[in-house]
N, C-alpha and C positions, 0 to 999 in steps of 0.2 A: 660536448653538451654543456650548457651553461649552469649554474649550481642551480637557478630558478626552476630552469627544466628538470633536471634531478628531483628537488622538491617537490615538485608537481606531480612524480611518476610515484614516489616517496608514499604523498598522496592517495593517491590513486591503489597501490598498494594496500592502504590500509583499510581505505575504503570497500576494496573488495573481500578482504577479511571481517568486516563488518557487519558482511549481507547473512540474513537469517534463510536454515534452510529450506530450499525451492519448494521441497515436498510439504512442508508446512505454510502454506500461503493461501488467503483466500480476500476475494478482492468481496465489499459488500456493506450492509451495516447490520448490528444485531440490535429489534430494539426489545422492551419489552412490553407485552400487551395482556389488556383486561380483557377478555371476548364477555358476549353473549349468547347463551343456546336457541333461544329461540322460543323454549317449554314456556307457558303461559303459567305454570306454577313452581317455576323450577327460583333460590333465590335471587339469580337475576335478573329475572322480571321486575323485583321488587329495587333493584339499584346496585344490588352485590355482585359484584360480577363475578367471574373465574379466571383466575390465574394466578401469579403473571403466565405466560405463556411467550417462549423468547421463539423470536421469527429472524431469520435472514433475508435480508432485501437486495437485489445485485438488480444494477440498470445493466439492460443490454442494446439500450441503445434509446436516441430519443422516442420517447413516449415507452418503451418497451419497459419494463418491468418485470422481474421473478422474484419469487419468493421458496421461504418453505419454513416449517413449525422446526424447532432444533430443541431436542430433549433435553432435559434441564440436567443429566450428568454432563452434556457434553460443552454444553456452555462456556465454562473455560476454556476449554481447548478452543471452539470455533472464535472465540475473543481474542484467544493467542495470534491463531492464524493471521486474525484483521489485522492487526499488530505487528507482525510478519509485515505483513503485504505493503504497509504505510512504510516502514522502516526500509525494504525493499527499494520503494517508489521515492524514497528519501536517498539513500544511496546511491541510483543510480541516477537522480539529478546531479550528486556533486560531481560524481567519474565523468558525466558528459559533459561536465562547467570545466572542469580538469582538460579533458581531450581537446573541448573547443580552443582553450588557452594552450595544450601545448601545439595543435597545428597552425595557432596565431604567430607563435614565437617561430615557430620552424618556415613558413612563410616570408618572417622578418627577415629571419635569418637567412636564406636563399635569396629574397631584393638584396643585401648588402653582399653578398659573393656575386651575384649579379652586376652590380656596380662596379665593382673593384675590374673584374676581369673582364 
């Protein structure tokens, strides 16, 4: 195996030490919102609204859409998770930039034994 290859696997190693754990993952965005009740005397009729109130948003597909209201203890933690999820979604582009490169060189490598012999 060539030292480049090595490095790569080297790599690839580290990168998967890197990955945060699976059980804390959540794919989504949090954002924060002002609502309205609706009450014709309540003070946001007048402009003040209520909140913040933080919401979770996850596409499920085009046009689809979900949501849900996330309690303001839990806030951090569902922030963690998103955070998770990107960092995740980040690792495991480099390992398959890694794997595509080492089955490029291993293919190299097999035309030149191919040649030879």
């Amino acid at each position: 195996m060539s030292r480049l290859s090595e490095l790569a696997l080297r790599q690839r190693r580290q990168g998967l030490a890197k990955l945060p754990p699976v059980a804390e993952i959540l794919r989504g965005s949090l954002m924060e919102r002002y609502v309205t009740c609706g009450n014709p005397s309540c003070k946001c009729a007048r402009g003040e609204r209520h909140g913040p109130v933080w919401y979770l948003s996850v596409t499920l597909g085009p046009g689809r859409t979900t949501g849900s209201i996330i309690p303001e203890e839990k806030v951090d933690e569902v922030r963690g998770w998103i955070e998770n999820y990107h960092k995740l979604k980040d690792q495991l582009e480099k390992i398959s930039d890694i794997n595509r490169e080492l089955l490029r060189r291993e293919r190299a490598q097999q035309r030149k034994r191919d040649r030879k012999g």
